[in-house]
N, C-alpha and C positions, 0 to 999 in steps of 0.2 A: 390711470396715472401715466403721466409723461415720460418715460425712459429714454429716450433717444432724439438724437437731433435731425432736423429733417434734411436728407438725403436725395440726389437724381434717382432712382432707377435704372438702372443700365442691363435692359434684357438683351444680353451674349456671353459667351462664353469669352470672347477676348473682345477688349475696344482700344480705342488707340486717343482716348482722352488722356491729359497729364490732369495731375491732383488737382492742381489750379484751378484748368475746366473744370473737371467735377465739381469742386468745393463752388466754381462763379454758378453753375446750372443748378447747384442746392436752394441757391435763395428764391427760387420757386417763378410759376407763373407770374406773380403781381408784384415783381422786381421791377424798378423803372429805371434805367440807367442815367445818371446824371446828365443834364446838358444834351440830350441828345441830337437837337436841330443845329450845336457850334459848329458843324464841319458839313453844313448844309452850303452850298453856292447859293453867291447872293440873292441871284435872282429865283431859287428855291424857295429863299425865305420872305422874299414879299412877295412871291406867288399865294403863302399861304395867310402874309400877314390881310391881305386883298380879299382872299376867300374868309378868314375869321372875321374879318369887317363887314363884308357882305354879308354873312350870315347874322351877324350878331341886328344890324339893323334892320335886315329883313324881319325877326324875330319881332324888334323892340314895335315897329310899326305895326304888325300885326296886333301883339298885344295891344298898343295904347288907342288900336280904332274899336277895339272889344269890349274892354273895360268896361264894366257896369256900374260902376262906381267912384270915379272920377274923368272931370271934365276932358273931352275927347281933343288931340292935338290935330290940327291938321295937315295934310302929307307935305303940306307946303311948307311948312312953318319953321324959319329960323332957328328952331331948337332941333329942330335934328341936325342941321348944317354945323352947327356948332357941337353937338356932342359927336359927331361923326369924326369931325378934327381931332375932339378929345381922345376919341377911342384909337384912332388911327395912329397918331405920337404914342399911344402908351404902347401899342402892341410892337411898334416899332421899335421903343425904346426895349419891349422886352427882350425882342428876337437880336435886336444888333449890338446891344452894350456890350462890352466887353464884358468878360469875368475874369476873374482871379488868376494867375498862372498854376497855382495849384490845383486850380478845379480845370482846368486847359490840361493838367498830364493828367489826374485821375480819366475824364471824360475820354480820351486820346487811348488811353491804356485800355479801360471795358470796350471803344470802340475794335482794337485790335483784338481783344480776348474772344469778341462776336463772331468778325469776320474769320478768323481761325479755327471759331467751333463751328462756324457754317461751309468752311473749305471739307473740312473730315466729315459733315456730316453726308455731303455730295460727293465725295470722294469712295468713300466707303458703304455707300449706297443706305444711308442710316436715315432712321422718323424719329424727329425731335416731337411730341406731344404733352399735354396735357391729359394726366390723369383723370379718371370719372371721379375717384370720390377720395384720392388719398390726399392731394393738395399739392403733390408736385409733380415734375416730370418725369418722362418715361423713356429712353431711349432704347427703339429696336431696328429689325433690318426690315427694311422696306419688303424683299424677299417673306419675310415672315408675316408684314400686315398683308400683303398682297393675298397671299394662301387663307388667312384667317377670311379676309372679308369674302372670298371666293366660296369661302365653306357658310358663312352668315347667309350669304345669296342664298344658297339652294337649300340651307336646311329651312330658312323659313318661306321661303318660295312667295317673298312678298315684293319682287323685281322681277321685271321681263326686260330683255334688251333690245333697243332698238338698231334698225337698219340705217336711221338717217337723222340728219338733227332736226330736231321736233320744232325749235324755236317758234318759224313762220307759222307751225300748226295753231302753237299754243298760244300765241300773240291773235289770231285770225278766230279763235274758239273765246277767247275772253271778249274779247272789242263785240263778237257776234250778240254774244249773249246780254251786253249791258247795254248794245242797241234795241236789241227786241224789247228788254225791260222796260227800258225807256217809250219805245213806242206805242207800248201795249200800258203806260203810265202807270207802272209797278213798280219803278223809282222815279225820283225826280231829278232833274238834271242838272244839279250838283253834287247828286250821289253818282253820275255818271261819270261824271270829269274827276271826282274824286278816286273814284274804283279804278277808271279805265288806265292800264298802263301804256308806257311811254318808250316808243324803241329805241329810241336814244340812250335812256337809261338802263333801258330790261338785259339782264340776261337770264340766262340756263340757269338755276342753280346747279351749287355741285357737291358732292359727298364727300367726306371726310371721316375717316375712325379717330374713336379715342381708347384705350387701352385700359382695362378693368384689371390691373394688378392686385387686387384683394381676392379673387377669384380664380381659381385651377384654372391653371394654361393660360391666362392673363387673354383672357375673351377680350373683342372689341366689340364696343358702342357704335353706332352708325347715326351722324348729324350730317343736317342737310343746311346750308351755308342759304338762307331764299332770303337774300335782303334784296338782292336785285331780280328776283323772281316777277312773273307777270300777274301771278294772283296774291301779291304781297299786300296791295291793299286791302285786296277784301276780304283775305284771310286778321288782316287786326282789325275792319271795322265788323266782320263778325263775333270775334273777340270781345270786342266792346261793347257789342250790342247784349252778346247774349252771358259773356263771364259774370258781371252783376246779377242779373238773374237766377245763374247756379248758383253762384255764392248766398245768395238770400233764402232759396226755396231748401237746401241740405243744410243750411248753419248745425240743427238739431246733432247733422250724424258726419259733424266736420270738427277736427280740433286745426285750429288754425296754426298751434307753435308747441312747444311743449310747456312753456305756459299753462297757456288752456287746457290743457289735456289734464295737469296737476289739479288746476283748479276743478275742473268736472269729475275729477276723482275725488275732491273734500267734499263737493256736493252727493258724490255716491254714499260715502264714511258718514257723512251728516243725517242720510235719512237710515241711516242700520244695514244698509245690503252686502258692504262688505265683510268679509269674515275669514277667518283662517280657511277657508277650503275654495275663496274664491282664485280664479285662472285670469291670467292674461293671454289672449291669443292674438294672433297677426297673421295675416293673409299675401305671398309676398308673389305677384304677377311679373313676371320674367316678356320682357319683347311685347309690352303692349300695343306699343305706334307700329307692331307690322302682325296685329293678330285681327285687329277691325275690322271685320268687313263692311268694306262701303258703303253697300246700302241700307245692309241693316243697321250701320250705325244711322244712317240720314234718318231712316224709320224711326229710329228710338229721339233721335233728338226733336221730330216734328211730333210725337207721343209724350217728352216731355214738357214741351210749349203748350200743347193741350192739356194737358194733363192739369198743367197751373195758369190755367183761361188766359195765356198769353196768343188774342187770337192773332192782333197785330203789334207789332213793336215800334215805335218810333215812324208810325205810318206803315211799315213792311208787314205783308200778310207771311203766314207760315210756309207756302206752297215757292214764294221768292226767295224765305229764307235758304229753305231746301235748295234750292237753284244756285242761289248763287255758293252755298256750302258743298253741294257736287262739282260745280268749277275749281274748286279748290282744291278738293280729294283726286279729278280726274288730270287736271293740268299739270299736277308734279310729277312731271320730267327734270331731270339732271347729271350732270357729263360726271364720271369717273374713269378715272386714267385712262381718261382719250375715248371713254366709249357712252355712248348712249343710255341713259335706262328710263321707265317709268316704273314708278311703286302703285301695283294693282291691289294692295291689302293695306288696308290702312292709312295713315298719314304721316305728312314729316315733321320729323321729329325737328324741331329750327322752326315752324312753321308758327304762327300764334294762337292759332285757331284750334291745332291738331291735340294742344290738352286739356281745352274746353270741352269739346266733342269728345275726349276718352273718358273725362270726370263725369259728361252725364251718358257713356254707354255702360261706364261702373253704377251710375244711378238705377240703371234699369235691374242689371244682376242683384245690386244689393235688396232689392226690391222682394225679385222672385227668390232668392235665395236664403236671404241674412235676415231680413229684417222681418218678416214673416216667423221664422221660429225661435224670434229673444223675447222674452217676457217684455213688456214696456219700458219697465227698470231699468231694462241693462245697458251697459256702455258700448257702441259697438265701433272696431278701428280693426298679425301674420306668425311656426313654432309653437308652442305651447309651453306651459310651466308658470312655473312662479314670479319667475322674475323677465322681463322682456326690454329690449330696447326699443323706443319709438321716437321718432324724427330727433331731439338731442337730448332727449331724457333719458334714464334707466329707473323704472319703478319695477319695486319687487314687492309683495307678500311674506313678512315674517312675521306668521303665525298669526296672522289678522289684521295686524300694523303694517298701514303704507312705509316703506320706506322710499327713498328718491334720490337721485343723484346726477349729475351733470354722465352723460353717456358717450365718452372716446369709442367713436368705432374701429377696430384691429387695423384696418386698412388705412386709417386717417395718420399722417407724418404729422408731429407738434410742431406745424410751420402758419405763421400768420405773417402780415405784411413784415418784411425784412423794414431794421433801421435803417439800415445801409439804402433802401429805394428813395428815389427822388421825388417821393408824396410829399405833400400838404404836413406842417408838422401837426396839425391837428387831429390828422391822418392816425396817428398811432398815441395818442389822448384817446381816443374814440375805442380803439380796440385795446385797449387794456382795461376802460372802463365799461364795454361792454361784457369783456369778461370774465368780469368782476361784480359784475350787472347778475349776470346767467348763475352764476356760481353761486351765488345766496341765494335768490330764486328756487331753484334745485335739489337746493340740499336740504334733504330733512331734522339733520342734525348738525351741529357747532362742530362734532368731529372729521362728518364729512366732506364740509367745507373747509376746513383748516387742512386736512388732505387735499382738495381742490385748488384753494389758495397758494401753496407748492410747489402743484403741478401748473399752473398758471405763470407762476414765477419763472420756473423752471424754463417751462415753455419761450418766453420773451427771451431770457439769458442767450437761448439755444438762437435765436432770432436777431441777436446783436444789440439790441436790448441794453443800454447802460445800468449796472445795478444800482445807482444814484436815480435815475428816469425813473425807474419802476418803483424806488421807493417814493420818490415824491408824488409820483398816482395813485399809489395803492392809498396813502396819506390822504391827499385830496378827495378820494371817494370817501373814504370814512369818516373825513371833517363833516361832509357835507350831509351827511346821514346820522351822524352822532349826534346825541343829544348836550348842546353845550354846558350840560351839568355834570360829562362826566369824569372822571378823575384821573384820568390816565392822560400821560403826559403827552405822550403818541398817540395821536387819532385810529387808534385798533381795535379792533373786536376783544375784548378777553375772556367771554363769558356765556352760556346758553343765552341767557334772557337778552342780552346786549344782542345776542345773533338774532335773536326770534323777534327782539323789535325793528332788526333792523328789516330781517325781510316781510314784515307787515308792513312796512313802510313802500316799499318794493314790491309789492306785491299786485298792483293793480296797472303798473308800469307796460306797454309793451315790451315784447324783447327783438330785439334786433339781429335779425339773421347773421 
C-alpha cells in the first residue's frame, strides 16, 4: 500500500538545501524541466537543429534502401530534397518560436532552481544520484562514496589499478584481433569495419556508483558508462547474436514478467501439484558482474553453444565467438577519479554482452545444482516460506490457495513520471493505464485490487496528478473493457464476477515494464 509521497534522500546529518530544493529534487529522475533548450544561444540551437536533421535523414535513407517491401528511392531523388526542407522549417520552427511569457518565467525559474542546486552541490563537496531501485534520488558527500567504493574495490578484489592510461593498448588489442580474423577469414569484412572501433569516437570508459538506500549502510552499485568504449561494438553484436539463443534454449526455466510466472503457476494448480504444504523459494546472488571468472565463464558459454549444436552462428564458428567475447572481458579498462583500472573478474556491468554471458554461466550452476534434484513437475526460479516476492508480483500460499497481488517493494518511493515533467501528454495516459493494466492482472481477488486501485490513485495524487485526470482514465479503461451491457452508470468495476471477466479479458495481454 502506498503511504507516503515520494521524497530526495538526503544521506547527512546536516544539508544546506531550502524546502524548495528539496520538494524540486522529489519529482524524481524522469522530471523533464519545461523548455529547456529557450536560453540556449542561437547558434547552440541550430547546431543541434543541423545535427537532428542529419541524423534523421541519415536514418530515413538508410531505411528506404533496405526496405523489403516497398519500391526502393534512390539517393538522388527529389523526394528527399524536398522532405529535407520540410523536416528542417519544422525543427526550426520547433527550437526558435517563441513561447508564452508564462512559460518564459516558469522555464527561467527551474532554470535558476538547477543552477543553485548544482552551486551547493560543488560547494559542499555533495553526489547528486540515482537510486538502484527506490526511484528517486539520493544525495550524499562525495567523501562518503569515495570510502564506500574504496571498500567495493577490495572486498571484491574484481579491479587492479593501473600505472598508465591503457587507451592506445586497448585501441591496438582490438583493431589486432579483428585483423587477424579477417585474415585468417573468420569474419568478413563488414563484420570488420563494423566491430573495428574508431579513435575519433572511442574513449575510456568510466565508473560511476549508484547508492542502494534499501539496504544497511546504503551500499553502492558500481556501472560502467562503455558507450564510447572500444569493444562496444562487439560487445552488442555479440549480444545479438547469441541473447536470442538463450532466450529460446531456457524459455522452459525463464518467467519472463510476473505475468507469466502467475500463469505457469495456474498451469501447476491445473494439474494438482499444488497443495497446502507447497513452498516458494528464491535464490538471491549478491555482486554477480564481479564474481565470473573469465575464463570459465568463456568455458561454459562455448559448452553452452555446444551443448544446443550451435556449431556456427550466422557463419561464426564457436572458437571466434570465444575470441572475440575474450576481447571484450579483457579490454575493460576505465578512468575513476583520475585513476586507472581494469576489471580482472567478471564483466561490466553497462556493458551489453556482460548479462548474456552471466544468464548463461547461471545456465550452467542451474544445471549442476537445481535442476538435477526437482522432480520434473516442479516450478523452478530466492528466502523461503509461504509467501514470496518475485520481479512485481507477491504470491503466497493460504492453505493450498494461490493467492496474488501487485508486489511494492519496502525500498520502492510511490513515484512515477511527475505531471509537472515536460513529456509527451500521452506520456502519463500510458502509465496510469498501465497500472491499472498490472493491477487486475495480479490480483486474485475484487478485494485486492480495490485496495490496489487506492493505492494507484493515491499514488498519481502524491505525483501531481489532477483528481479530474485520473478520474477520466481510471473511466476510460473500464469503458473500454466493460461490457456494454452493463448497468452502471460509471464505467467501474462493482463486483467479483465484473472483476474476473475483466481480468480474462486481460489476461493474455503482455504487461509492460
Amino acid at each position: 500500500m502506498v503511504t507516503v509521497k515520494p521524497t530526495v534522500i538526503v544521506d547527512l546529518l546536516y544539508h544546506p538545501f531550502t524546502a524548495a530544493q528539496l520538494d524540486y529534487l522529489s519529482r524524481g529522475p524522469t522530471y523533464i524541466r519545461p523548455n529547456p533548450s529557450i536560453f540556449f544561444p542561437q547558434k547552440t540551437l541550430q547546431k543541434r537543429i543541423d545535427r537532428e536533421h542529419d541524423d534523421t535523414m541519415k536514418k530515413l535513407k538508410k531505411y528506404m534502401s533496405s526496405v523489403a517491401d516497398l519500391p526502393k528511392i534512390p539517393l538522388n531523388s527529389p523526394l528527399y530534397k524536398s522532405y529535407s526542407n520540410q523536416l528542417r522549417s519544422y525543427l526550426s520552427q520547433s527550437y526558435m518560436t517563441l513561447i508564452p511569457l508564462i512559460d518564459q518565467i516558469r522555464a527561467l525559474r527551474e532554470l535558476k532552481m538547477i543552477q543553485s542546486i548544482r552551486k551547493k552541490l560543488k560547494k559542499y563537496k555533495l553526489i547528486l544520484r540515482e537510486t538502484d531501485k527506490s526511484g528517486v534520488l539520493h544525495i550524499g558527500s562525495a567523501i562518503d562514496y569515495e570510502r564506500k567504493a574504496a571498500e567495493y574495490r577490495q572486498t571484491t578484489g574484481a579491479y587492479e589499478e593501473l600505472t598508465s592510461n591503457p587507451y592506445n593498448d586497448i585501441i591496438c588489442q582490438v583493431t589486432r584481433l579483428l585483423n587477424q580474423l579477417k585474415s585468417l577469414n573468420r569474419i568478413r569484412e563488414w563484420q570488420r569495419i563494423k566491430l573495428m572501433p574508431a579513435r575519433k569516437t572511442t574513449e575510456l570508459a568510466y565508473m560511476y556508483f549508484i547508492p542502494k538506500p534499501h539496504k544497511k549502510g546504503t551500499p553502492l552499485r558500481p556501472i560502467l558508462n562503455t558507450i564510447h568504449a572500444a569493444t562496444k561494438q562487439i560487445s552488442q553484436f555479440l549480444d545479438k547474436l547469441i541473447r536470442p539463443l538463450f532466450d529460446r534454449f531456457v524459455r522452459q526455466t525463464t518467467f519472463v514478467d510476473g505475468a507469466d510466472l502467475l500463469d505457469q503457476l495456474q498451469k501447476y494448480i491445473q494439474k494438482g501439484y499444488f497443495n497446502a504444504s507447497t513452498l516458494f523459494i528464491i535464490f538471491d546472488i549478491s555482486n554477480l558482474y564481479t564474481m565470473l571468472p573469465q575464463e570459465e565463464s568463456l568455458a561454459i558459454l562455448a559448452e553452452f553453444l555446444h551443448t544446443h549444436n550451435c556449431e556456427r552462428i550466422n557463419g561464426l564458428s564457436i572458437d571466434t565467438i570465444i575470441e572475440l567475447a575474450r576481447v571484450v572481458l579483457q579490454a575493460n579498462a576505465f578512468v575513476y577519479n583520475k585513476k586507472f583500472y581494469r576489471q580482472i573478474i567478471g564483466g561490466a556491468m553497462g556493458s551489453a554482452f556482460t548479462l548474456t554471458l552471466a544468464n548463461i554461466f547461471m545456465w550452467k550452476w542451474e544445471r549442476q545444482t537445481i535442476l538435477p534434484k526437482l522432480p520434473s513437475h516442479e516450478l523452478y526460479g530466492r528466502h523461503i516460506g509461504k509467501s514470496v516476492p518475485f520481479l512485481d508480483v507477491l504470491v503466497q500460499n493460504n492453505n493450498g490457495i494461490l493467492a496474488s497481488s501487485l508486489y511494492h517493494k519496502p525500498s520502492a518511493e510511490p513515484t512515477v513520471v511527475s505531471f509537472l515533467s515536460d513529456h509527451p501528454r500521452h506520456v502519463f495516459r500510458n502509465v496510469i493505464q498501465t497500472a491499472l493494466t498490472r493491477a487486475v492482472r495480479y490480483s486474485s481477488t475484487f478485494e485486492i485490487f480495490n485496495n490496489e486501485r487506492r493505492a494507484i490513485r493515491l499514488m498519481f495524487l502524491y505525483n501531481k496528478y489532477p483528481s479530474n485526470y485520473i478520474n477520466q482514465q481510471f473511466e476510460k479503461f473500464f469503458a473500454d473493457y466493460m461490457s456494454s451491457t452493463s448497468s452502471s452508470i460509471l464505467p467501474m468495476i462493482t463486483n467479483e464476477s465484473q472483476f474476473f471477466a475483466l481480468r480474462e479479458k486481460l489476461s493474455n495481454q503482455p504487461t509492460n515494464s
